[in-house]
N, C-alpha and C positions, 0 to 999 in steps of 0.2 A: 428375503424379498418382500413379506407381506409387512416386515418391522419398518423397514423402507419406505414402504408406500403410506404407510400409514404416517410416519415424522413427517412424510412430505406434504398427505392431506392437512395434516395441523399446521403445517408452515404455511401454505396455501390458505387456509379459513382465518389465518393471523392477518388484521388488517395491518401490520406492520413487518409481513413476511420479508418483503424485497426493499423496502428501507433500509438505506445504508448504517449500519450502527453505530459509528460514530464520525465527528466532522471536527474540521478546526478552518479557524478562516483562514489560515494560510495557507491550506487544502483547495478552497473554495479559489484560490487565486492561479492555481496551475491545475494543467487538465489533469483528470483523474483517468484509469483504465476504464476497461470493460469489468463487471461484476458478473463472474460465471456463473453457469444456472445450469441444471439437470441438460442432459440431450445433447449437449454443446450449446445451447444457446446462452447468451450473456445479456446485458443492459447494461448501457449510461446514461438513460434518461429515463425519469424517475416522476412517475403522474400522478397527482392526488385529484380523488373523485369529491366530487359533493353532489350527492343526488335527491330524490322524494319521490315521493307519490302525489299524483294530483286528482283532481276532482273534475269531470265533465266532459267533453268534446273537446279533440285537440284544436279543433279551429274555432270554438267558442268557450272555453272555459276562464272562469273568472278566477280560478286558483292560477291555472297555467301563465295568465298575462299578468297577476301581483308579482309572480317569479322572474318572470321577464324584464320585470319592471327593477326589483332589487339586482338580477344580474348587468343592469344598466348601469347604473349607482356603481357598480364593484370591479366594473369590466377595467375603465381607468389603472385602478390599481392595480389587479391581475396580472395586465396586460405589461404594468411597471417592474414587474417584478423581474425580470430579466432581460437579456438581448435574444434570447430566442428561446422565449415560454412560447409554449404553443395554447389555445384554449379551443375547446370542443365545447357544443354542447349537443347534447343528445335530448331528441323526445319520440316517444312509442306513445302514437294514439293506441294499440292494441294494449298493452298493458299498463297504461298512464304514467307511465317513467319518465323523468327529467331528469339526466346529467349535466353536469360540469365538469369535464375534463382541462386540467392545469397539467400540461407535460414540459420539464425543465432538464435540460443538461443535469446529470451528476450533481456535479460541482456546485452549481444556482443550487439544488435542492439544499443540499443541507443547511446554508445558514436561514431558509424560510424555515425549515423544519425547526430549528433551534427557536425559529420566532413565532411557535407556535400556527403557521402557515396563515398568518394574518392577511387578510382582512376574512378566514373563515369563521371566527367567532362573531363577528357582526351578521354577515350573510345567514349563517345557520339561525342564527338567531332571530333575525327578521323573517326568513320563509316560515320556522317554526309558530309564527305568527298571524301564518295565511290561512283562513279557512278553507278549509278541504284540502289541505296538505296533511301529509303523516308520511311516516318512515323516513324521516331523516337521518341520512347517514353519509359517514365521510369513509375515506378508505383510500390506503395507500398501495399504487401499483407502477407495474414497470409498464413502459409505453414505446414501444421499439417498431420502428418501418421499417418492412421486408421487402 
């Protein structure tokens, strides 16, 4: 039991735990299943984060609205990336947190995956750019409504 729980804390801290392992695009062109997971529960849609840290007041900070500003810029393409990406974004004035939630059928996911989930190396790279931002980090997870 504790050998268990312990492979599954590791799979769990793996930002590429629930990532499908491999894809072919003529996968990507017919639905896929459900991908089972501990509990009974399963997933076919598959959400990648990009989140930070920011700097100041959530209703005044001059980090949080350069981010705003590059999530503008990037939302276009996001939003192209399939017929039913979902995109979130998250912010905590208590702990200065900004996410970007990208949630994609299965299927959508993997050929972004294969494409290095573009347009995230621009974005990461311009926030990385923002004064009083730190902790940028991307990370791959499953995103399922209950």
């Amino acid at each position: 039991m504790k050998a268990t729980a312990a492979l599954l804390s590791v799979l769990i801290s793996s930002s590429n735990a629930f990532a499908p392992v491999a894809f072919s695009r003529a996968a990507s062109t017919t639905a896929m299943n459900s991908v089972p997971l501990a509990g009974g529960m399963s997933f076919d849609r598959v959400c990648r984060e990009w989140r930070c840290k920011y700097t100041g007041d959530k209703t005044d900070s001059a980090s949080l609205a350069a981010v705003a500003a590059e999530v503008e810029k990037v939302l276009p393409k996001v939003k192209g990336l399939s017929p039913n990406v979902v995109v979130n974004r998250f912010v905590c004035g208590s702990c200065l947190d900004f996410k970007l939630q990208i949630t994609q059928d299965l299927n959508d996911y993997g050929p972004w995956s294969e494409n290095d989930h573009a347009p995230e190396a621009d974005f990461i790279a311009a926030i990385k750019g923002i004064d009083g931002i730190s902790e940028v980090e991307t990370q791959t997870i499953t995103n399922m409504v209950l």
